[in-house]
C-alpha positions in Angstrom: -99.7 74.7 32.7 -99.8 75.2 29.3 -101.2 78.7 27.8 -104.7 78.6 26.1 -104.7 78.5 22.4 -107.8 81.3 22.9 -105.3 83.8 24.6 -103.2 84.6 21.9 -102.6 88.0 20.5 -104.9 89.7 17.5 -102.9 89.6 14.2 -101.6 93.2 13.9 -102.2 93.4 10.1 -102.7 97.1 10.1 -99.2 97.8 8.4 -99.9 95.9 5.8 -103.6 97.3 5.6 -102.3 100.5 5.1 -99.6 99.7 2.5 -102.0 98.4 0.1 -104.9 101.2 0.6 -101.5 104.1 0.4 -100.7 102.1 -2.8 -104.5 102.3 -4.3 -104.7 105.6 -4.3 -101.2 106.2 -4.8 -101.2 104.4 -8.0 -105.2 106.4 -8.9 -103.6 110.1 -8.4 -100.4 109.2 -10.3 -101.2 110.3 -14.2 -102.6 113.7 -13.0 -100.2 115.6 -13.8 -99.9 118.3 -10.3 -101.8 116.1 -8.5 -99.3 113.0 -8.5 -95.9 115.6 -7.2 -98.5 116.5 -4.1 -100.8 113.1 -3.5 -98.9 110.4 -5.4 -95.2 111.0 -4.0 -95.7 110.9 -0.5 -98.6 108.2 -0.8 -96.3 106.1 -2.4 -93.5 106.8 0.0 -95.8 105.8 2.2 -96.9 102.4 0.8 -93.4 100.6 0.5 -92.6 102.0 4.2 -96.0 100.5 5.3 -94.9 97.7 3.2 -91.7 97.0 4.7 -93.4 97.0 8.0 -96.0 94.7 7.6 -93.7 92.6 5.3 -91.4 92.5 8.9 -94.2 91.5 10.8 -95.1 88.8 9.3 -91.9 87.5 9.2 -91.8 87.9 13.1 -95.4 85.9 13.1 -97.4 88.7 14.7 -98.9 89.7 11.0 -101.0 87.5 8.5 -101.4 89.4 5.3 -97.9 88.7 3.4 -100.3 89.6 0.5 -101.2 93.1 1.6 -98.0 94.6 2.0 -96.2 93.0 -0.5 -98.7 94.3 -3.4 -98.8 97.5 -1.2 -95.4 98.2 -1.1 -95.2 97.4 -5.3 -98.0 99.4 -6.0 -96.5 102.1 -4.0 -92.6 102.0 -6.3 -94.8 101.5 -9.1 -96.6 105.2 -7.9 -93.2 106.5 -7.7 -91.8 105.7 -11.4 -95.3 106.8 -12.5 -94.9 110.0 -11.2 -91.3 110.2 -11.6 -92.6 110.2 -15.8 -95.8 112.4 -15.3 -93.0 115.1 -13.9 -90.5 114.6 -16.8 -93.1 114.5 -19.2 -94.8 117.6 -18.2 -91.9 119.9 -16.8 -90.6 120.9 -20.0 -87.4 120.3 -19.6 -85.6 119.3 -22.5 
């Protein structure tokens, strides 16, 4: 017998979800200057694990949003150079 097309699993886009919102906000925080070494760093961090995550899962077919967590993930190494400059720019160091 032959499995009902209704019976299949729920997309588990969450990953990828959560890469793009981490990469949002990531990329908002990341010209304020103390705020983007606390917020920004680990938000970003964040975003390209999320990324790679969802990225995997929708390679495996059990994720739909390729979109999502491949802008997520971006947005999120974007973040990180963003903030790697805020912090040279504003440490002082010559």
């Amino acid at each position: 017998m032959a499995p009902d097309p209704d019976d299949t699993p729920p997309a588990r886009n969450g990953a990828g979800l959560a890469a793009l919102l981490l990469g949002i906000f990531a990329v908002a925080f990341a010209f304020i200057p103390f705020a983007s070494e606390i917020f920004t760093a680990p938000a970003g961090l964040a975003a390209v694990i999320a990324g790679f995550i969802g990225w995997d899962r929708v390679d495996r077919g059990i994720a739909t949003n390729r979109t999502d967590a491949l802008i997520g993930g971006v947005l999120g190494v974007v973040a990180l150079m963003m903030t790697l400059l805020v912090y040279a720019a504003t440490s002082g160091a010559a």
